[in-house]
GUKOL-622293 format. One line per 8 residues: number of its first residue (from 1); for each residue y, z, x of C-alpha. Coordinates in Angstrom, 3 decimals, m for minus. Example, Ala and Ser with C-alpha at 12.3 -4.5 7.8 and 13.67 -1.06 7.14 Angstrom:
% residues 2
1 = m4.500,7.800,12.300 | m1.060,7.140,13.670
//
This chain:
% residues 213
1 = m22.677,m8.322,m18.012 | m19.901,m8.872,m15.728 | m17.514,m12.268,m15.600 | m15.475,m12.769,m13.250 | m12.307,m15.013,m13.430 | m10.732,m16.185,m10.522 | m9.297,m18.816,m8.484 | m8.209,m20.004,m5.036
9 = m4.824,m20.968,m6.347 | m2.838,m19.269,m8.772 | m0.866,m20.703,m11.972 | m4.175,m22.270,m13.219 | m4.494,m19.665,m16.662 | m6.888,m16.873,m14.885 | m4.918,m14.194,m16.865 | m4.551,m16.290,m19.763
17 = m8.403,m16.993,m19.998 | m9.614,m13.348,m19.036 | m6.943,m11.212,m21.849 | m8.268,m14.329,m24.406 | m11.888,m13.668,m23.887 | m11.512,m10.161,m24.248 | m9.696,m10.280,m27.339 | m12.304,m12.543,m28.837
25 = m15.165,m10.406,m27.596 | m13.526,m7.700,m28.996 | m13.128,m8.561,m32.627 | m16.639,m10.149,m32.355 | m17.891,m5.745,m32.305 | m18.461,m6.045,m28.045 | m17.987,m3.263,m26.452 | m15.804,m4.801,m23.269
33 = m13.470,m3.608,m20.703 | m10.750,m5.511,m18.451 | m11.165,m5.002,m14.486 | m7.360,m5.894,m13.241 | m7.722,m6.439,m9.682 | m4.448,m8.830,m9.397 | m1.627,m7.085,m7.598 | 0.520,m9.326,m10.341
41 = m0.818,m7.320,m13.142 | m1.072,m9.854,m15.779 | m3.620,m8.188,m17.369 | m2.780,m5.492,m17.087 | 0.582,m4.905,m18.649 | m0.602,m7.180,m21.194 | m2.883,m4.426,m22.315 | 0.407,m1.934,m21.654
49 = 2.561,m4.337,m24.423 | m1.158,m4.351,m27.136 | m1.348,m0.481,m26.635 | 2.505,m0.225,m27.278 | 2.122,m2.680,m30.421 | m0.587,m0.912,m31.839 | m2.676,m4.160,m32.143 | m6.380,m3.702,m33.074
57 = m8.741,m3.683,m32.030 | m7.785,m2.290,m28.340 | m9.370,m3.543,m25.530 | m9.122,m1.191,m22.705 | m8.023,m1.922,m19.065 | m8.967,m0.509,m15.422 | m6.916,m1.473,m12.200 | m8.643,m1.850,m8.911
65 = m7.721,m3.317,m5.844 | m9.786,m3.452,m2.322 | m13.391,m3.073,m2.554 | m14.243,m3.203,m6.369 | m18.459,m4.152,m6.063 | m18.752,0.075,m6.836 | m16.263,m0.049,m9.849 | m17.917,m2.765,m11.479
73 = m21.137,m1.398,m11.097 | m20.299,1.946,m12.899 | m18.102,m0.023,m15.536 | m21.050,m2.400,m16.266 | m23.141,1.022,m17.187 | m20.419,2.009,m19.635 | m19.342,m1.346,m21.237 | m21.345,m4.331,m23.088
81 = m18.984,m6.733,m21.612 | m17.341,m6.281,m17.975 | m14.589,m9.353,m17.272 | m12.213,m9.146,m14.514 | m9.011,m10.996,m13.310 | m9.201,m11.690,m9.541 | m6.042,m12.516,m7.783 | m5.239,m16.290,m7.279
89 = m6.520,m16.031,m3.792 | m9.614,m15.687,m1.296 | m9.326,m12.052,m1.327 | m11.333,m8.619,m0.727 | m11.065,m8.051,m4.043 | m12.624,m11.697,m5.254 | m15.532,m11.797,m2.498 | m16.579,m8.410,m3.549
97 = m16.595,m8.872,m7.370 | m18.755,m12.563,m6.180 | m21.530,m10.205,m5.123 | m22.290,m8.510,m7.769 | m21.054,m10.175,m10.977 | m23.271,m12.285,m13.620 | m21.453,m15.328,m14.547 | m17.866,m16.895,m12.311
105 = m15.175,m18.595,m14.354 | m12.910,m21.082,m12.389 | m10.230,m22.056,m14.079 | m8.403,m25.224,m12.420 | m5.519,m27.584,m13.584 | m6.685,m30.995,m13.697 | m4.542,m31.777,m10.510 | m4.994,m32.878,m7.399
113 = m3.575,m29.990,m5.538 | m5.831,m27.989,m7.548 | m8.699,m29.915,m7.237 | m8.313,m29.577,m3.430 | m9.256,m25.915,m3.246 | m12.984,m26.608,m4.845 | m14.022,m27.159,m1.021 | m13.403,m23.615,0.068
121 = m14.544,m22.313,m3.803 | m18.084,m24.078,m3.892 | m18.531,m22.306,m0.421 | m17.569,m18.980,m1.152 | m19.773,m19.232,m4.079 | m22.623,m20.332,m1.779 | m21.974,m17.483,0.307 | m21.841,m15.222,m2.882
129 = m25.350,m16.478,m3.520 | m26.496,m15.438,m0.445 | m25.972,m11.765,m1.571 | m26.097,m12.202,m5.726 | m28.468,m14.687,m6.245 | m28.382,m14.951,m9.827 | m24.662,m15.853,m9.796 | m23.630,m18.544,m12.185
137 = m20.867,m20.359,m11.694 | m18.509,m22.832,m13.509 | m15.388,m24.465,m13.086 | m13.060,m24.444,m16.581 | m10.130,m27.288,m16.722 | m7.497,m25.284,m17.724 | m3.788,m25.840,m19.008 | m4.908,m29.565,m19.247
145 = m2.780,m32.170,m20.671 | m3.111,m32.033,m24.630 | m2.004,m36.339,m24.641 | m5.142,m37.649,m24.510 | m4.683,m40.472,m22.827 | m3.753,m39.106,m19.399 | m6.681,m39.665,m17.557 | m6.079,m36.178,m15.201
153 = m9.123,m34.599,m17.259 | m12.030,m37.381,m16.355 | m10.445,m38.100,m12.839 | m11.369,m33.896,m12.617 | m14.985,m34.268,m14.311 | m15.474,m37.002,m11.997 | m14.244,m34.944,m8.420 | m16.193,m31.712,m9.532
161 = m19.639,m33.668,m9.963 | m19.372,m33.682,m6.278 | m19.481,m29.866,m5.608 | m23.387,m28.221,m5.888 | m22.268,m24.673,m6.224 | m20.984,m25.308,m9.570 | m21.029,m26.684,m13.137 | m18.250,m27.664,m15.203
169 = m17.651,m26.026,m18.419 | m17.816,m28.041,m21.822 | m14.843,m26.732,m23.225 | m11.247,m27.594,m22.076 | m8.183,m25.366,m22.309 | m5.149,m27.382,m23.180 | m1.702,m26.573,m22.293 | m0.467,m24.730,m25.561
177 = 3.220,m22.987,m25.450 | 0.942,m20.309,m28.330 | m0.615,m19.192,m25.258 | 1.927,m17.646,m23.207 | 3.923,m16.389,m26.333 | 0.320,m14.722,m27.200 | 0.596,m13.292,m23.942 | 3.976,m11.732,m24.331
185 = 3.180,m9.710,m26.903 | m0.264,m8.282,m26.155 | m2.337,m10.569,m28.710 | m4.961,m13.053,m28.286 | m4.717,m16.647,m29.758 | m7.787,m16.000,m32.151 | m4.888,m13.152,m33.660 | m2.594,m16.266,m34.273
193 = m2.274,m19.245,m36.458 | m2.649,m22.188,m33.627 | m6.225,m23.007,m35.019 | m6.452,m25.571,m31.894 | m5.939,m22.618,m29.451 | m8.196,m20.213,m31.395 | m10.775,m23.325,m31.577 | m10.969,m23.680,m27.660
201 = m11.298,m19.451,m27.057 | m14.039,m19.879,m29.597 | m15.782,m22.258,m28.246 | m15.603,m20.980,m24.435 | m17.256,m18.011,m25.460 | m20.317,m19.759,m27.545 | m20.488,m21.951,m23.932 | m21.291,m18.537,m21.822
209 = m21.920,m15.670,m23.962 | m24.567,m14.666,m26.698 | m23.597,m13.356,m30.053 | m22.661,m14.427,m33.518 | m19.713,m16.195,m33.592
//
């Protein structure tokens, strides 16, 4: 299976999300790899600081950049679980992992100049289609606001109803400072003690992939 995470914008958690869901798959006995294809490496080195800590159990990491539709083909023979971090960007790297992966992650702040870019995302993913088919794709409200009565999340349920290339995922990442110190040091939040964080990584990967939790 391959899952691709990416976005038109950047900022929105892409990294965040991708090294989280690998952890979690991980520890869960899946046999996954990282695809890096971000010139920003977030991935990437975080791999570099888990490797360096010793942390178990590893997840290993390939870096890509250009054309990677071939790469992910011969990873997806070797590995369980394929999930890549796309630059935050329309990019050669993005339109080409489109066309052949199994399931698209979009993470998006619950902003407006986030929400704007869903436009141009809904039709590259109807494009995608045109090639891959069986694509599915969902947006994931990301770094939302954790005080729940800012009213940025519905106003974002509400403008992504309108886009048909799309769902929008159940589960909600909330802006949690345990996610970028998680980062830092090469460990995912389900290796922590922020049970809300660990909750949410949980739950996204019940949403979209099948195993025992």
């Amino acid at each position: 299976m391959i899952v691709l995470v990416a976005a038109e914008k950047g900022g929105v958690g892409k990294s965040t999300i991708a090294s989280n869901l690998a952890v979690h798959l991980a520890h869960h006995g899946i046999d996954v790899v990282l695809l890096d294809t971000d010139g920003q490496a977030t991935s990437a080195r975080f791999v570099e600081r888990r490797d360096e800590a010793g942390i178990l159990p590893p997840v290993p990491c390939v870096q890509r950049t250009g054309e990677v539709a071939a790469t992910l083909r011969d990873l997806a023979r070797r590995y369980q679980i394929v999930v890549v971090d796309a630059g935050g960007r329309d990019s050669r790297e993005m339109r080409s992992a489109m066309a052949v992966a199994n399931l698209l992650l979009v993470p998006t702040k619950a902003s407006q100049a986030d929400l704007e870019t869903f436009p141009k995302v809904n039709e590259l993913i109807g494009l995608a289609r045109g090639l891959n088919p069986g694509l599915k794709a969902s947006a994931v409200l990301s770094m939302a606001p954790s005080n729940p009565v800012i009213r940025e999340v519905e106003d974002a349920r509400e403008l992504l109803a309108e886009f048909d290339q799309l769902d929008l995922a159940d589960t909600i990442i909330r802006d949690r400072k345990v996610y970028r110190d998680a980062l830092l040091v090469g460990q995912g939040v389900v290796e922590r003690d922020n049970s809300q964080a660990r909750a949410e990584i949980q739950l996204l990967a019940q949403e979209f992939f099948e195993f025992e939790a």
